[in-house]
mmJSON file of the N, C-alpha and C atoms, coordinates in Angstrom:
{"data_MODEL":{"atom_site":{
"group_PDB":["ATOM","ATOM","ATOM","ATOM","ATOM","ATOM","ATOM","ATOM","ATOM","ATOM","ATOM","ATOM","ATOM","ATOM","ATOM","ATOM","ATOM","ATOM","ATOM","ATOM","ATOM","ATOM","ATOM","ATOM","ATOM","ATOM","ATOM","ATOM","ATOM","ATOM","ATOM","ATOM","ATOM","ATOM","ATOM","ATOM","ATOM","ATOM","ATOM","ATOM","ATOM","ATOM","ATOM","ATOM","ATOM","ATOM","ATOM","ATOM","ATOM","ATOM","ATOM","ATOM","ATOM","ATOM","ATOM","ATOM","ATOM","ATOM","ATOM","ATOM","ATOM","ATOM","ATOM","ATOM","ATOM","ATOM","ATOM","ATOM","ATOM","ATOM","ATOM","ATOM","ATOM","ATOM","ATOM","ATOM","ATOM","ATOM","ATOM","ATOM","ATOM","ATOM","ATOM","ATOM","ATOM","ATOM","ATOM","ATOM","ATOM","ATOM","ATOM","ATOM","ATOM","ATOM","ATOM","ATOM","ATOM","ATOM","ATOM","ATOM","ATOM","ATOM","ATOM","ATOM","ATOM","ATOM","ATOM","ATOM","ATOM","ATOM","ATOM","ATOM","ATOM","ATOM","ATOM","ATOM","ATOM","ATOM","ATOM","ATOM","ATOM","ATOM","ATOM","ATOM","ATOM","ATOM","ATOM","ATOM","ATOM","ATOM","ATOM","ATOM","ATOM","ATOM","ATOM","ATOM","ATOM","ATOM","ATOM","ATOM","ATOM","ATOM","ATOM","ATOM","ATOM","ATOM","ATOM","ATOM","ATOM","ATOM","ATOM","ATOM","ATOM","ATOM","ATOM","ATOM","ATOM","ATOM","ATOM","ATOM","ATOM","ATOM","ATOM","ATOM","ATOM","ATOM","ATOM","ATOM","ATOM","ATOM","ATOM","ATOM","ATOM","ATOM","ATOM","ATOM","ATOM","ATOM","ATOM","ATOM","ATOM","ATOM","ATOM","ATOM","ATOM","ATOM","ATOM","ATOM","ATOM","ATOM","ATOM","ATOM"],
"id":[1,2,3,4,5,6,7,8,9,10,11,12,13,14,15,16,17,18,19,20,21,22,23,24,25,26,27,28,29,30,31,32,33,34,35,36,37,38,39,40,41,42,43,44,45,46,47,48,49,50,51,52,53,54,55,56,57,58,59,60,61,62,63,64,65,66,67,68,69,70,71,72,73,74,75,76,77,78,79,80,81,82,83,84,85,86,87,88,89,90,91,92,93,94,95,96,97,98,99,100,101,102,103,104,105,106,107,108,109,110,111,112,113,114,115,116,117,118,119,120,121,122,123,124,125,126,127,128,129,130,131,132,133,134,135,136,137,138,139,140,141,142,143,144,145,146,147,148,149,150,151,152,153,154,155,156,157,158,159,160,161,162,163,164,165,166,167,168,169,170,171,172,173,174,175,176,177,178,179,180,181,182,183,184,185,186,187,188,189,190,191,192],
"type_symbol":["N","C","C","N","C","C","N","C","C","N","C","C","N","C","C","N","C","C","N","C","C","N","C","C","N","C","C","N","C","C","N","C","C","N","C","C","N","C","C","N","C","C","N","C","C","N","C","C","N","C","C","N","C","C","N","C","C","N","C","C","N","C","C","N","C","C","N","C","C","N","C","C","N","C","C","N","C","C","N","C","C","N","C","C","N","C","C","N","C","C","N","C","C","N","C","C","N","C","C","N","C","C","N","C","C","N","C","C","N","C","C","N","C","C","N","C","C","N","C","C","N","C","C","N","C","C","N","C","C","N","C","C","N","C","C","N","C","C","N","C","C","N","C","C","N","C","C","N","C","C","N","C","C","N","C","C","N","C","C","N","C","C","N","C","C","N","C","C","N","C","C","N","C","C","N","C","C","N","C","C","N","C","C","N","C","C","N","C","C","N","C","C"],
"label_atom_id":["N","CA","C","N","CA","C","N","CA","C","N","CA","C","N","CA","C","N","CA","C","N","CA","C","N","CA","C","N","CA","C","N","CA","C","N","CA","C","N","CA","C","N","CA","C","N","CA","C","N","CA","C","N","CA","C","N","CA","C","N","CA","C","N","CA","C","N","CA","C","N","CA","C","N","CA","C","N","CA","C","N","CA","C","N","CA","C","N","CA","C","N","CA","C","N","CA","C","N","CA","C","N","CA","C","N","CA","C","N","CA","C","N","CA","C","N","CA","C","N","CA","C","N","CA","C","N","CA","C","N","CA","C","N","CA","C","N","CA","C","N","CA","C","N","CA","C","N","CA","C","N","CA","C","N","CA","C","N","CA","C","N","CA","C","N","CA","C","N","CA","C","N","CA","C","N","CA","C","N","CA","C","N","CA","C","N","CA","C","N","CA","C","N","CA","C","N","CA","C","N","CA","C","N","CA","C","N","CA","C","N","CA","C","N","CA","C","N","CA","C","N","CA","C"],
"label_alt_id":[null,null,null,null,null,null,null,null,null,null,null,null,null,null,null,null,null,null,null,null,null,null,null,null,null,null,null,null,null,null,null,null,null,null,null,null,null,null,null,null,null,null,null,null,null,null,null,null,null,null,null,null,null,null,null,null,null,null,null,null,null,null,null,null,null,null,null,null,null,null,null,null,null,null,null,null,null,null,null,null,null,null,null,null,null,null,null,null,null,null,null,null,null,null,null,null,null,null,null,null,null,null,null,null,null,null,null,null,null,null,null,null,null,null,null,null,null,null,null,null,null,null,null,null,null,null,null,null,null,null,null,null,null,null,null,null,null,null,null,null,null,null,null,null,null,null,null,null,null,null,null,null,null,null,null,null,null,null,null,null,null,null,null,null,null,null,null,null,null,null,null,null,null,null,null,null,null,null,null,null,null,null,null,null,null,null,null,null,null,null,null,null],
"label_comp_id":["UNK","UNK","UNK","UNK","UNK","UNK","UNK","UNK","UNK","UNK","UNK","UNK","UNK","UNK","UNK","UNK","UNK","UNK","UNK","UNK","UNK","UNK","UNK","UNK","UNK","UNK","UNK","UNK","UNK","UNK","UNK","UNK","UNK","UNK","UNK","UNK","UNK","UNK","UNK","UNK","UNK","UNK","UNK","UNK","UNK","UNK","UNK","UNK","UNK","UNK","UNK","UNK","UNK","UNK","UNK","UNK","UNK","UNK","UNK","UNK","UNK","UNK","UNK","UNK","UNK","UNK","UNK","UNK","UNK","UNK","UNK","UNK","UNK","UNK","UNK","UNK","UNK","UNK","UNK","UNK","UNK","UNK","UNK","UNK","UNK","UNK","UNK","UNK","UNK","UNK","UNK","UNK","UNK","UNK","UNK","UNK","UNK","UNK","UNK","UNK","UNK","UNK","UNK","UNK","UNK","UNK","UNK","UNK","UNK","UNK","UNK","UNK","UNK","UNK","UNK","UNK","UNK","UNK","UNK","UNK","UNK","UNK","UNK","UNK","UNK","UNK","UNK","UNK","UNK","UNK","UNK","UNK","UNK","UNK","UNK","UNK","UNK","UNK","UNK","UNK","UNK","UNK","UNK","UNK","UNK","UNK","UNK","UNK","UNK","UNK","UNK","UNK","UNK","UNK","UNK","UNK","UNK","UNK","UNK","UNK","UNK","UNK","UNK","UNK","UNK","UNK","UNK","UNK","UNK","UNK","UNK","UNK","UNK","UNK","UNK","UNK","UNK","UNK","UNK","UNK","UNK","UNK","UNK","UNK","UNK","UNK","UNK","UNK","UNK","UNK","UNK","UNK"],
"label_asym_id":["A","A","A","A","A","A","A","A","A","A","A","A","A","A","A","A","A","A","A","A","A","A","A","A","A","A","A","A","A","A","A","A","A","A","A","A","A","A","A","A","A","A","A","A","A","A","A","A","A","A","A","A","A","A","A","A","A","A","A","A","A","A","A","A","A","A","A","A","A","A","A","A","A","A","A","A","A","A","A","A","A","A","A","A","A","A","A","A","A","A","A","A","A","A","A","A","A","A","A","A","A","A","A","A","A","A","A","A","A","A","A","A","A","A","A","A","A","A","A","A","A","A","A","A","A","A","A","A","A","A","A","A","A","A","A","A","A","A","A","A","A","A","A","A","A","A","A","A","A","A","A","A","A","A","A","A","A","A","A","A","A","A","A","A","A","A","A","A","A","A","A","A","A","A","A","A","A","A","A","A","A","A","A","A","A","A","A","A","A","A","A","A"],
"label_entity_id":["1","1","1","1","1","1","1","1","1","1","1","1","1","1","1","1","1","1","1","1","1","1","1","1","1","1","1","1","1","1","1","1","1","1","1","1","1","1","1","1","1","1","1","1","1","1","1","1","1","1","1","1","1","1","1","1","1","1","1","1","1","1","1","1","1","1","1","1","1","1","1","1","1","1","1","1","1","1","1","1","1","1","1","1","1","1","1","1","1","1","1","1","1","1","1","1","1","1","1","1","1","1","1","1","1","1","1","1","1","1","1","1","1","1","1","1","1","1","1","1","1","1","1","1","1","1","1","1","1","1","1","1","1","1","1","1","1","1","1","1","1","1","1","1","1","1","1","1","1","1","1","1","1","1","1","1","1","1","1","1","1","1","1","1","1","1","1","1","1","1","1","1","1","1","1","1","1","1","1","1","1","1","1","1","1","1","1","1","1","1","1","1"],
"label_seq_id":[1,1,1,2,2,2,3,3,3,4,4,4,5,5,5,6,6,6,7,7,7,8,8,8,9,9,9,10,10,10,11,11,11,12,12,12,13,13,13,14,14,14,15,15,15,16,16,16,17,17,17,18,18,18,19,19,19,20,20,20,21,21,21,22,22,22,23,23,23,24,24,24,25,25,25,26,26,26,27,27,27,28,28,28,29,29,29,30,30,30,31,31,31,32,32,32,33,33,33,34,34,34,35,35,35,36,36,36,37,37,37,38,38,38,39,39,39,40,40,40,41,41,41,42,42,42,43,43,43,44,44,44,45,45,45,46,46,46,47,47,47,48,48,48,49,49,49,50,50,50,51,51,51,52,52,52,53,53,53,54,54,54,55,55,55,56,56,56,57,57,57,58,58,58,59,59,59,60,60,60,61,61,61,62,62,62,63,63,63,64,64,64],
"pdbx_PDB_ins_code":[null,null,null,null,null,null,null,null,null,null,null,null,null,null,null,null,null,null,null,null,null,null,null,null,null,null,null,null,null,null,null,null,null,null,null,null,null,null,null,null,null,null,null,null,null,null,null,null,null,null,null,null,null,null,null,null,null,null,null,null,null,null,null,null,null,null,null,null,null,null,null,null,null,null,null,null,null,null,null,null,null,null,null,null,null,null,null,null,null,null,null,null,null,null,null,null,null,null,null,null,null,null,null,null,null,null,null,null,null,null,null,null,null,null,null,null,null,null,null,null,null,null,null,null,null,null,null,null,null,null,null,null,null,null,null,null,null,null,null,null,null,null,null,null,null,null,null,null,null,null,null,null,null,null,null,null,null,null,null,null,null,null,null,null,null,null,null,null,null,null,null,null,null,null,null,null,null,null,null,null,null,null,null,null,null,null,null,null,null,null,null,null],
"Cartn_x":[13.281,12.818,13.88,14.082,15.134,14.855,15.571,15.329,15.592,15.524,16.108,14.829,14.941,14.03,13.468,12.137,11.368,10.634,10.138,9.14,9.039,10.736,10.359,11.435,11.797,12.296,11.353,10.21,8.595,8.543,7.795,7.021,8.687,9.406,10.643,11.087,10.768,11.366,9.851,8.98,7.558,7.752,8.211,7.754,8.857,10.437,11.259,11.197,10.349,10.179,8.668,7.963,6.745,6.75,7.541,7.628,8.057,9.045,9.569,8.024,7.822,6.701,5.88,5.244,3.676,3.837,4.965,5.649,4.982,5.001,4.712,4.776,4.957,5.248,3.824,2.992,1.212,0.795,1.324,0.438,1.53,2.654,3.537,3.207,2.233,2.126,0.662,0.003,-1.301,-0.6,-0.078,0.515,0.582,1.409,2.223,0.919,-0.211,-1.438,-2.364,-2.424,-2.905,-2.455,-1.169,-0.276,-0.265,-0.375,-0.074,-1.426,-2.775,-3.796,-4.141,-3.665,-3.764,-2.957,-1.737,-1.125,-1.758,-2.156,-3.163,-3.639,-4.916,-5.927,-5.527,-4.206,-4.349,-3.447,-2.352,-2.001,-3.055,-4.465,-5.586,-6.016,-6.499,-7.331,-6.577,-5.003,-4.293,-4.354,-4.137,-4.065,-5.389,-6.9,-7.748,-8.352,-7.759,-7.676,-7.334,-5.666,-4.875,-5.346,-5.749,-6.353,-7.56,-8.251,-9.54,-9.085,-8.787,-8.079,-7.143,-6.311,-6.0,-6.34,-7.892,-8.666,-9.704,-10.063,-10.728,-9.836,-8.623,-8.273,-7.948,-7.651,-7.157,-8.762,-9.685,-11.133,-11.431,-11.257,-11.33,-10.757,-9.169,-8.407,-8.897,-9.696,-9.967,-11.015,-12.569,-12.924,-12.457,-11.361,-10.571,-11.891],
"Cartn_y":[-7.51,-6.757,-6.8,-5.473,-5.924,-6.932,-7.461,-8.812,-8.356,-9.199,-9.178,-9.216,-9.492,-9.091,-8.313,-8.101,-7.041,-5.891,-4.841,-4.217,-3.542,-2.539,-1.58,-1.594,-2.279,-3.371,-3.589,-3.943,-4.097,-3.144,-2.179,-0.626,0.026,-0.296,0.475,0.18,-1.201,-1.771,-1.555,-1.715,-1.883,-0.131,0.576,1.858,2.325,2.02,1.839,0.993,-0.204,-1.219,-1.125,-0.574,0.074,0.334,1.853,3.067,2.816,2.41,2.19,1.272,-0.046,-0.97,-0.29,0.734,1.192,2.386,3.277,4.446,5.758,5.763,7.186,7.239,7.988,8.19,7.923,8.625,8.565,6.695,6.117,4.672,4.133,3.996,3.42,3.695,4.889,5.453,4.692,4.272,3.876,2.386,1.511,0.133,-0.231,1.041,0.899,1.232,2.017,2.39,0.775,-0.046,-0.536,-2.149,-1.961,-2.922,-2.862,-1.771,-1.448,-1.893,-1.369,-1.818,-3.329,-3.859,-5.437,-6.081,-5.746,-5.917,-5.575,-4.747,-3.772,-4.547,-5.451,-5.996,-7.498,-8.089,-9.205,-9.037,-7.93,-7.61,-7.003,-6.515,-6.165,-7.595,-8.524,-9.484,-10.57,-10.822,-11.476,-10.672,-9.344,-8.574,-9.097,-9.483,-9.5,-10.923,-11.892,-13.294,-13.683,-13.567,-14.089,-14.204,-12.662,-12.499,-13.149,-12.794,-13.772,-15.447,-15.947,-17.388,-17.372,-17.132,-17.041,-16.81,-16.059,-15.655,-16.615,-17.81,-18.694,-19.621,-20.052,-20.915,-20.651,-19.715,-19.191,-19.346,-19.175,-19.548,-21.067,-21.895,-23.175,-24.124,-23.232,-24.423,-24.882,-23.672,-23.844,-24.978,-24.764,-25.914,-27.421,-27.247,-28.573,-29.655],
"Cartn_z":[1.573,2.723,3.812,4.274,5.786,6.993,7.16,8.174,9.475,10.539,11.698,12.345,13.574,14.439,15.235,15.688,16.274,15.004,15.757,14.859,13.742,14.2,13.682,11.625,11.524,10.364,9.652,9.531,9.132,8.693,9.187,8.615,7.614,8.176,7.542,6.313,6.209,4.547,3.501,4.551,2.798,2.668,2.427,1.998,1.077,1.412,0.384,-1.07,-0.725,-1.444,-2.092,-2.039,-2.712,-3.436,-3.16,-3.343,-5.365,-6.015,-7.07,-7.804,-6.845,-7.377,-8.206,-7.145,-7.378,-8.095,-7.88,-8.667,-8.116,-6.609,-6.451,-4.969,-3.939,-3.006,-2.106,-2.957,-2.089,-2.323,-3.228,-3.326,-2.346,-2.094,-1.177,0.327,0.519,2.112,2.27,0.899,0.677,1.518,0.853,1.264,2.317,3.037,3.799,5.073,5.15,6.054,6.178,4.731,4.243,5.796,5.268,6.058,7.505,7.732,9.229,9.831,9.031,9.791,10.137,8.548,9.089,9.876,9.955,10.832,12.338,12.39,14.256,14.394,13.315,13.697,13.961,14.094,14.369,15.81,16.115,17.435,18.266,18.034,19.071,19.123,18.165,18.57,19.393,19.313,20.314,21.357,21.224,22.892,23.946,22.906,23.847,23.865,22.964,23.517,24.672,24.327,25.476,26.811,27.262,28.506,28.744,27.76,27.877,28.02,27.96,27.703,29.133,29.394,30.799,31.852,31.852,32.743,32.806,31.964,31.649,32.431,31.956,32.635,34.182,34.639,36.264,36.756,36.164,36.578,37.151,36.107,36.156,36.565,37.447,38.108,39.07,40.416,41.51,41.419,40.38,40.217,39.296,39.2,38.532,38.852],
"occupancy":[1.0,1.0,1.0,1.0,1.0,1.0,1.0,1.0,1.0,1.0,1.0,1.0,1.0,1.0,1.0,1.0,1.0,1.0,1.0,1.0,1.0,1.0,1.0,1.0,1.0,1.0,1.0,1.0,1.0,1.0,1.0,1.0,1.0,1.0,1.0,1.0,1.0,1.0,1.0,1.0,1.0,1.0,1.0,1.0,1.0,1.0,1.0,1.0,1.0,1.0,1.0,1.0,1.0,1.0,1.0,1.0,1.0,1.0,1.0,1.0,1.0,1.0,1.0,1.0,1.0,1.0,1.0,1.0,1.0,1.0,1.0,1.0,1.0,1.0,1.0,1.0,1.0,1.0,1.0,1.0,1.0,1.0,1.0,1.0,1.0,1.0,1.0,1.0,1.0,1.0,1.0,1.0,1.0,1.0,1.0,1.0,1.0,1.0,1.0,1.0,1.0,1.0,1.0,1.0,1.0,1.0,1.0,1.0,1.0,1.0,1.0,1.0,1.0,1.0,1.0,1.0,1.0,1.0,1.0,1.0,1.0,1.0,1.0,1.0,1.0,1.0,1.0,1.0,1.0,1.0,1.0,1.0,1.0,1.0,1.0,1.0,1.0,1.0,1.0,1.0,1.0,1.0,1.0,1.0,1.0,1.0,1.0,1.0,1.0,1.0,1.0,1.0,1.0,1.0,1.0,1.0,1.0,1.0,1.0,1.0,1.0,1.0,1.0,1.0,1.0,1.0,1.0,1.0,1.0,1.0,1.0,1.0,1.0,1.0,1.0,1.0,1.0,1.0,1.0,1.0,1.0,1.0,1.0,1.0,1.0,1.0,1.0,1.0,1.0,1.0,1.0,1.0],
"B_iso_or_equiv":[0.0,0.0,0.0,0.0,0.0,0.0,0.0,0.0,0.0,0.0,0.0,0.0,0.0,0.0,0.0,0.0,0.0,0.0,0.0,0.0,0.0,0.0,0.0,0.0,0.0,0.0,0.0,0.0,0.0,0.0,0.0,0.0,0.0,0.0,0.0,0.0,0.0,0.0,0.0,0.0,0.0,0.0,0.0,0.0,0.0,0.0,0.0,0.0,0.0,0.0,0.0,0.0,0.0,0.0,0.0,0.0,0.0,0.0,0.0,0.0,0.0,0.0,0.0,0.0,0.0,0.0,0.0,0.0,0.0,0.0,0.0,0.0,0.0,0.0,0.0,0.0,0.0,0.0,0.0,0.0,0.0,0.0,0.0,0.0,0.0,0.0,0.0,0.0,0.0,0.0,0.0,0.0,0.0,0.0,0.0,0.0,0.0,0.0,0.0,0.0,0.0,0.0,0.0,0.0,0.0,0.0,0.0,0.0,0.0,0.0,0.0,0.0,0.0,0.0,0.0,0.0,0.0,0.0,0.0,0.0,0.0,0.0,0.0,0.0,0.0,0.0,0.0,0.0,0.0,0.0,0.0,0.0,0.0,0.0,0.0,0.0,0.0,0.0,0.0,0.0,0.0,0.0,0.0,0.0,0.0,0.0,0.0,0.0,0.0,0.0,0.0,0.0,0.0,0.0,0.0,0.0,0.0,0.0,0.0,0.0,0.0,0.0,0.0,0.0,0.0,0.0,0.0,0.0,0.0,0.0,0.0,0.0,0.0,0.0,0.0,0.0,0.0,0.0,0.0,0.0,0.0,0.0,0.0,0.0,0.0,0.0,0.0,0.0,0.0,0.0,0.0,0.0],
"pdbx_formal_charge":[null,null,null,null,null,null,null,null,null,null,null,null,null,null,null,null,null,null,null,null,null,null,null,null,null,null,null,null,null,null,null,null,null,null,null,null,null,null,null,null,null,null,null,null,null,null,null,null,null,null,null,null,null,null,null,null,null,null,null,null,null,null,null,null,null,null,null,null,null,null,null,null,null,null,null,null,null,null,null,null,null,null,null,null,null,null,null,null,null,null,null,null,null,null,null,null,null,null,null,null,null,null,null,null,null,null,null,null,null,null,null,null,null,null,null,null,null,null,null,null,null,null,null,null,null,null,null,null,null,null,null,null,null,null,null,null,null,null,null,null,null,null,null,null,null,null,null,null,null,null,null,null,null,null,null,null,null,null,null,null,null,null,null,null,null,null,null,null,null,null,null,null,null,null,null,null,null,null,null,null,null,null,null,null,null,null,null,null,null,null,null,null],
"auth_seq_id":[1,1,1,2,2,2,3,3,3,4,4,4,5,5,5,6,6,6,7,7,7,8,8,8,9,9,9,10,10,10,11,11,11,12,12,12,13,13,13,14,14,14,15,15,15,16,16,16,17,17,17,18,18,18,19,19,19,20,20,20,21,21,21,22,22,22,23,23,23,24,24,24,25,25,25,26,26,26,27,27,27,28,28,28,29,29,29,30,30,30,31,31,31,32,32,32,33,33,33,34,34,34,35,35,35,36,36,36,37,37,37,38,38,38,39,39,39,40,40,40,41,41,41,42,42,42,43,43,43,44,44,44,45,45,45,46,46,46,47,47,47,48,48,48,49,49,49,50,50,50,51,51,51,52,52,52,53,53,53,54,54,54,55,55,55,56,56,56,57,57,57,58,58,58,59,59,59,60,60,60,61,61,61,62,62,62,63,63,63,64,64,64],
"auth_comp_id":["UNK","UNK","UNK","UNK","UNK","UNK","UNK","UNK","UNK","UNK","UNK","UNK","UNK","UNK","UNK","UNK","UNK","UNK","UNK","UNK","UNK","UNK","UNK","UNK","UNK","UNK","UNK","UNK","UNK","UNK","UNK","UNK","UNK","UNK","UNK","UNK","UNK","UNK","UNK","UNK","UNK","UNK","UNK","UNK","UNK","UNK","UNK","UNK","UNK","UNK","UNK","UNK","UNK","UNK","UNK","UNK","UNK","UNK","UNK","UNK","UNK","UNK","UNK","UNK","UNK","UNK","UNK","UNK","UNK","UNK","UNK","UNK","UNK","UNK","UNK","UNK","UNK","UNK","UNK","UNK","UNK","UNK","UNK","UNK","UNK","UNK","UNK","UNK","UNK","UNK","UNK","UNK","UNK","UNK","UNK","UNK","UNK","UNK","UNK","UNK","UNK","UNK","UNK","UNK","UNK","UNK","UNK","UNK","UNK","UNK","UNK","UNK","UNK","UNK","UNK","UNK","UNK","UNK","UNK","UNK","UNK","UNK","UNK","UNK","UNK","UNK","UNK","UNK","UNK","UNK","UNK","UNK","UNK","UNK","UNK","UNK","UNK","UNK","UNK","UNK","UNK","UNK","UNK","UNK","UNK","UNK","UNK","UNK","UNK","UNK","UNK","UNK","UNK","UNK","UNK","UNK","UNK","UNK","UNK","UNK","UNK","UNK","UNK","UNK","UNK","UNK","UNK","UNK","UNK","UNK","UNK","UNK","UNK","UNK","UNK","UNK","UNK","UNK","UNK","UNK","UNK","UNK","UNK","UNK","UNK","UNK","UNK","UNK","UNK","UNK","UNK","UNK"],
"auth_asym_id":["A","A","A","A","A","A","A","A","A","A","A","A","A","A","A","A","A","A","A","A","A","A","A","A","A","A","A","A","A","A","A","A","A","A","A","A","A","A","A","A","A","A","A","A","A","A","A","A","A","A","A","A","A","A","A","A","A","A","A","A","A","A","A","A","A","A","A","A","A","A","A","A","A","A","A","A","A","A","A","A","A","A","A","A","A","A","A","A","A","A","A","A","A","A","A","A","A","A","A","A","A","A","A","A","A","A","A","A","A","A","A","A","A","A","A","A","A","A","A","A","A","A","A","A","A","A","A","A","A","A","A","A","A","A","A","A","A","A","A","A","A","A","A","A","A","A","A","A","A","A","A","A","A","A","A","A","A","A","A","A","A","A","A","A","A","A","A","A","A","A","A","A","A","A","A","A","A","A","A","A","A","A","A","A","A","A","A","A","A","A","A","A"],
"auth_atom_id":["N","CA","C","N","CA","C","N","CA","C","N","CA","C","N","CA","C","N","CA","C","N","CA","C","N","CA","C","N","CA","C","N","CA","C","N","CA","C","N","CA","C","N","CA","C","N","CA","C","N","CA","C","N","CA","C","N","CA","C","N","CA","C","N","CA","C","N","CA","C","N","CA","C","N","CA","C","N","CA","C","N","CA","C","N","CA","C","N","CA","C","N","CA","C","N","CA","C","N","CA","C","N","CA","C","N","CA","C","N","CA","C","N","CA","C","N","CA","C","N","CA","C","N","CA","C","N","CA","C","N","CA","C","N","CA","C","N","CA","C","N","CA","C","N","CA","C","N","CA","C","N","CA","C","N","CA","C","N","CA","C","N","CA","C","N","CA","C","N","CA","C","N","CA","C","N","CA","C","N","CA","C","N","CA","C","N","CA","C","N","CA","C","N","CA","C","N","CA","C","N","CA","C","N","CA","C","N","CA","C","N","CA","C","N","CA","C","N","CA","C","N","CA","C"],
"pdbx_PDB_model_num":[1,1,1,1,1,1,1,1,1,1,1,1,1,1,1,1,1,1,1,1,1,1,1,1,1,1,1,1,1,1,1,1,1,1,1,1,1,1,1,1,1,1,1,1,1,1,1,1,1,1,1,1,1,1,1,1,1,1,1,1,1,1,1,1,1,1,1,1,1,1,1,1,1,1,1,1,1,1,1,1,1,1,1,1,1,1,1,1,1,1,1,1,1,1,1,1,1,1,1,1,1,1,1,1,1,1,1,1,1,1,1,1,1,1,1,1,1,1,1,1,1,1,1,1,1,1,1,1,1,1,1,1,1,1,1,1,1,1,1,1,1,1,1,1,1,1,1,1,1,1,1,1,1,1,1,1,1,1,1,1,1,1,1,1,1,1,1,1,1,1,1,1,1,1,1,1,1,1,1,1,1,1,1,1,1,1,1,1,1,1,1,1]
}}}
């Protein structure tokens, strides 16, 4: 898979690298939808932790 860092290296290598695996252009875009969502669903559920969790703690300093 291509390395390096940041995002867009990710979505870019699983669809080249599928693509031969699975042997067809539609099961590689399948993978690759497949990937992306699980991937979404763990960058939404940090997006709405974090805040929650920092807003918890900025709550609870004043009553320390």
């Amino acid at each position: 898979m291509m390395g390096g860092s940041g995002f867009a290296p990710w979505p870019a290598g699983i669809h080249p690298r599928e693509r031969p695996r699975l042997g067809g252009y539609g099961e590689a875009v399948d993978a690759l939808r497949t990937t992306m969502r699980a991937g979404g669903s763990g960058v939404l559920a940090g997006l709405f932790a974090r805040p929650l969790i920092a807003g918890a703690w900025l709550g609870a300093v004043p009553w320390g």
